[in-house]
C-alpha positions in Angstrom: 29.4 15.6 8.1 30.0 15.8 11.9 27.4 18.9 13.3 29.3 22.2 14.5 28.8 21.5 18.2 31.2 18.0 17.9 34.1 19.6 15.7 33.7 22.8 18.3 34.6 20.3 21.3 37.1 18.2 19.0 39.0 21.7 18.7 39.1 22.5 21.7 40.2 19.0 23.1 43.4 19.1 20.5 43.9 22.4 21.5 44.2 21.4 25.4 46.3 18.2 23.9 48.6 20.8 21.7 49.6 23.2 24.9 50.7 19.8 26.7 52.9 18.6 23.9 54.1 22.2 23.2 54.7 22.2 27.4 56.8 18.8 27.3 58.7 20.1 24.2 60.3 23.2 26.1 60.8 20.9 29.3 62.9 18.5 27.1 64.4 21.6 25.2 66.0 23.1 28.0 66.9 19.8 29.9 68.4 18.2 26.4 71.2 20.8 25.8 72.9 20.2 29.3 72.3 16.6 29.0 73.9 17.0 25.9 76.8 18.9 27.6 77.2 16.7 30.3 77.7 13.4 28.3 80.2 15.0 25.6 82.4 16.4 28.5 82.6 13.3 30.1 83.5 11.4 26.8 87.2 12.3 26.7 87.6 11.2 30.4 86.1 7.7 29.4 88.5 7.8 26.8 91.5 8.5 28.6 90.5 6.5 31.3 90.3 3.2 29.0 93.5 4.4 27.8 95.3 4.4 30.7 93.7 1.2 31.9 94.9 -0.8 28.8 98.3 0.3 29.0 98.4 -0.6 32.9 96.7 -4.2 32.0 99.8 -4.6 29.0 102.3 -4.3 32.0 101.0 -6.0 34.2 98.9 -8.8 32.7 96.0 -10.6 34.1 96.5 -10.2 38.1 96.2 -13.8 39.8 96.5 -13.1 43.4 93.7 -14.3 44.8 94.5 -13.3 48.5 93.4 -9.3 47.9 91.4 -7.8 51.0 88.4 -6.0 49.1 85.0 -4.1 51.0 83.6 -4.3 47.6 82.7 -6.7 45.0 84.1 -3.8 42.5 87.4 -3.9 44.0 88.0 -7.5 43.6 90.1 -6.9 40.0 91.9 -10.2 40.0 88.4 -12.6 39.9 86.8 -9.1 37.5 89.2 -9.4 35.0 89.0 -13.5 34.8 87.7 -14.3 31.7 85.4 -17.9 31.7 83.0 -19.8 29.5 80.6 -18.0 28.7 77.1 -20.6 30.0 75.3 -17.4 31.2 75.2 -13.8 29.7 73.8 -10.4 31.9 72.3 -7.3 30.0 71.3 -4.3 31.5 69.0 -2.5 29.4 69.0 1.3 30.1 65.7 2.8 29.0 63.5 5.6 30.7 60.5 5.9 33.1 58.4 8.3 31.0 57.2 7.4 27.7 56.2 9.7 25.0 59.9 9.8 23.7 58.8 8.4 20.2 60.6 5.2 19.4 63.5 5.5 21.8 62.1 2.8 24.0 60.6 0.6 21.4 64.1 0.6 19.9 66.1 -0.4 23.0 63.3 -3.2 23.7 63.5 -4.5 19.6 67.7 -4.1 20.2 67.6 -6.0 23.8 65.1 -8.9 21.7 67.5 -9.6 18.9 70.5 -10.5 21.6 68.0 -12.5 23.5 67.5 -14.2 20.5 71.0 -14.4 19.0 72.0 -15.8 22.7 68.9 -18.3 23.0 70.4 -20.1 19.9 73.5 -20.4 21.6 72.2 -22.1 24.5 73.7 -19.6 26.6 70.9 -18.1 29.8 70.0 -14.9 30.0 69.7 -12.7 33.4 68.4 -8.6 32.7 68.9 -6.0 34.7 66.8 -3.3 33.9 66.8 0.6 34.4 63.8 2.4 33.5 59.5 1.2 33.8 59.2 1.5 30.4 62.0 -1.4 29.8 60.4 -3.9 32.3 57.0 -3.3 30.1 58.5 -3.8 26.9 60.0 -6.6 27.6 57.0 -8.9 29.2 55.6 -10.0 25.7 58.9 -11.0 25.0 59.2 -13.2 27.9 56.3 -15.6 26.2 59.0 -16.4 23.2 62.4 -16.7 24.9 63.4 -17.8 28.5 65.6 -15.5 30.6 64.7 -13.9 34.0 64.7 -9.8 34.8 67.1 -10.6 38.2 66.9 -6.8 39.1 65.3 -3.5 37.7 66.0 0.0 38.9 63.0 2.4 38.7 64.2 5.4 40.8 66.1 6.9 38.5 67.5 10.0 39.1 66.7 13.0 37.3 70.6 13.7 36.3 72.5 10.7 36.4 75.2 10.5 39.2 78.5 8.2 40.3 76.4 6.5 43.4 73.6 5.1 41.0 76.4 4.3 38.7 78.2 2.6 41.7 75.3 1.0 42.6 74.4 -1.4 39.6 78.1 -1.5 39.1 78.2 -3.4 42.5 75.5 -5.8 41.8 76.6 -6.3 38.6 80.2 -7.3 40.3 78.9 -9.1 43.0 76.8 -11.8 40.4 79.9 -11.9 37.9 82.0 -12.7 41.6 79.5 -15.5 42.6 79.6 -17.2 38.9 76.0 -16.5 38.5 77.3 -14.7 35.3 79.7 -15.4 32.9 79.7 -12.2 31.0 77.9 -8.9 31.3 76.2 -6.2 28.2 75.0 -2.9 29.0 72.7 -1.7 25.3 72.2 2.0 25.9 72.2 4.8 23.0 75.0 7.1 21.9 74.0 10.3 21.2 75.0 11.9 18.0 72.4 14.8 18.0 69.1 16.8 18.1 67.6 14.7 16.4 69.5 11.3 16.3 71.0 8.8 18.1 73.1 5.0 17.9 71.7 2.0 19.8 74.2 0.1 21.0 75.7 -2.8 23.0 78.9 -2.9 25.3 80.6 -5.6 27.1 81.0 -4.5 30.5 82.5 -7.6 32.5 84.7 -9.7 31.8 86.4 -6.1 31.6 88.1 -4.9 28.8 89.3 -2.7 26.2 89.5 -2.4 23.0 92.9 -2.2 21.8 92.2 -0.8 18.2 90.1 2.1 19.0 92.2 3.4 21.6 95.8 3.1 19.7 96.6 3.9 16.2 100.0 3.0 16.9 101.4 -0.2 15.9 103.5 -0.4 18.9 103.0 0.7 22.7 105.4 1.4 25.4 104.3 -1.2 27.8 106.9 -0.3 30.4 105.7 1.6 33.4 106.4 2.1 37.2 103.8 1.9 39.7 103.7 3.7 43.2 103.3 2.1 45.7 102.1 -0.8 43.8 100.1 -2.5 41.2 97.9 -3.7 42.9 96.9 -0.8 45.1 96.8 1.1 41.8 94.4 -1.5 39.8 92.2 -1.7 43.6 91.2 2.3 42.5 91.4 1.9 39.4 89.1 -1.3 38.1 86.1 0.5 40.1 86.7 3.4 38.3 86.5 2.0 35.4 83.7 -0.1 35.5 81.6 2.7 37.3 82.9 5.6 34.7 81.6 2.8 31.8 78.0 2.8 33.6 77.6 6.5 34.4 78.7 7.2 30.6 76.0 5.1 29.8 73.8 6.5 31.2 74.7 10.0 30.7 74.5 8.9 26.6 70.8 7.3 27.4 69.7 10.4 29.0 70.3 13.1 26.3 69.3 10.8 24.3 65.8 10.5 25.6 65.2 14.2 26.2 66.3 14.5 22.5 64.0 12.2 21.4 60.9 13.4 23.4 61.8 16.9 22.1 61.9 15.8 18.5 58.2 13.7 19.5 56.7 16.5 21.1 57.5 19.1 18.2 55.9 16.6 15.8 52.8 16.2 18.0 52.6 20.2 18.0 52.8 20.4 14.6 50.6 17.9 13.8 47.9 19.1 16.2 48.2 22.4 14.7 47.2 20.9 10.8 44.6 18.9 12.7 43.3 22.4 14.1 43.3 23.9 10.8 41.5 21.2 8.8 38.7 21.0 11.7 38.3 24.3 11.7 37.8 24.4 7.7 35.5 21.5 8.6 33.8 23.5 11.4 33.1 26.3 9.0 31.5 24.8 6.2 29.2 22.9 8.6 28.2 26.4 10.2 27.7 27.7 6.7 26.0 24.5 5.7 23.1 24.6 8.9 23.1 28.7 8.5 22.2 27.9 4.5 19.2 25.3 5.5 18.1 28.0 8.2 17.6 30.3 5.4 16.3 28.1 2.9 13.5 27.0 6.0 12.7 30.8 6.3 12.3 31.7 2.6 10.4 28.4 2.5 8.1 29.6 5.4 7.7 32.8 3.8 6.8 31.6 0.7 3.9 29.5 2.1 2.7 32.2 3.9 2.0 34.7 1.0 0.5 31.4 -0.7 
């Protein structure tokens, strides 16, 4: 049995660790509930937005003018929504900078490792772009069983996820599918359901697209629209829009997503400190009754010997 002294400092070094886990867990708390907010409100945009992209795309089909005057690589719709061979595949993985978020990272990283394998057997290359530190470190042991390269990662995240970061890696995402480094690009990010779960999953960003059977229950669609002034202005605003709005939804999901997690982390940690606390402090009590019982049994010993 450890002496008093050791499971004194042991309680007091959990109890320092328990006030920064309790800390972290009301940091999360309050962040995770406007994180929260801000993903589901910007859902049924994303939704309508998709909606009213598809139905543009029906009437107008696969734009091949190849002559459009763009500033951006976004804006170039007619070479974005070329499909091609697929010979090399982009991901982004959206993860975090801070750790401590239980197996939120780990999860992305074991989710990114099963594509990379799945595309490996293929023979198809794979090029990551990365958002978060805790990405880029997962994924370096992984590097030493499959060959792809991390082209980009992007570690100043922002602490609330805006359109210009979203813009940003929409651009060089755009720029590498416009150059035919890329043939197709994946975003794996995490849905959030709730407090305490969440879905890992995987979207295909570029070639752009949408899916037809989650958008329409209808068998049929009215196809037949006007456009002012013209299509093409109209798909120039809108393809950026859309790929952009994908990407910030992303990471709006990612981000309640990780608060919810560390919350849910850090309110185990509490807890479990707090048993830890308790069973030390039984411990710490029978050691001080088991030195204050051999301090008696040396005085009556002394005593005894005395009178003899």
């Amino acid at each position: 049995m450890a002496n008093s002294r050791d499971i004194r400092e042991r309680i007091a070094s959990i109890k320092n660790t328990q006030k920064i886990t309790r800390a972290m867990k009301m940091v999360a708390a309050a962040k995770v509930k406007k994180s929260e907010q801000q993903a589901k409100a910007n859902r049924p945009f994303s939704f309508e937005l998709s909606k009213m992209f598809y139905r543009i795309l029906s009437s107008v089909g696969e734009y091949t003018n190849q002559n459009i005057k763009t500033q951006y690589a976004i804006e170039n719709y007619p070479k974005l929504l070329k499909k091609r061979e697929i010979k090399t595949v982009g991901i982004l993985l959206i993860s975090s900078n801070k750790g401590l978020a239980g197996a939120y990272n780990s999860n992305l990283v074991k989710y990114c490792a099963t594509l990379i394998k799945e595309y490996s057997q293929q023979n198809i290359k794979i090029k990551l772009f990365v958002v978060g530190q805790k990405g880029l470190s997962g994924l370096k042991p992984i590097l030493k069983k499959y060959e792809f390269e991390i082209l980009k990662s992007y570690l100043n995240i922002p602490s609330k996820p805006d359109t210009s970061f979203a813009q940003m890696i929409a651009e060089d995402l755009a720029e590498l599918y416009l150059s035919h480094d890329i043939d197709k690009i994946q975003v794996i990010t995490t849905k959030f359901k709730n407090m305490m779960s969440y879905n890992t999953e995987s979207w295909t960003i570029l070639p752009l697209e949408v899916d037809k059977e989650k958008i329409y229950e209808q068998k049929t669609i009215d196809t037949q629209m006007e456009f002012e002034p013209n299509a093409q202005s109209i798909l120039k605003k809108l393809v950026p829009l859309f790929l952009t709005n994908t990407i910030l939804q992303a990471l709006f999901e990612a981000n309640a997503s990780e608060l919810a997690s560390r919350m849910t982390a850090m309110s185990a940690a509490t807890d479990n400190a707090g048993k830890m606390i308790k069973e030390l402090s039984v411990e710490y009590n029978k050691a001080r009754q088991a030195a204050i019982t051999n301090e008696l049994t040396e005085i009556v010993a002394g005593a005894d010997a005395l009178k003899n």
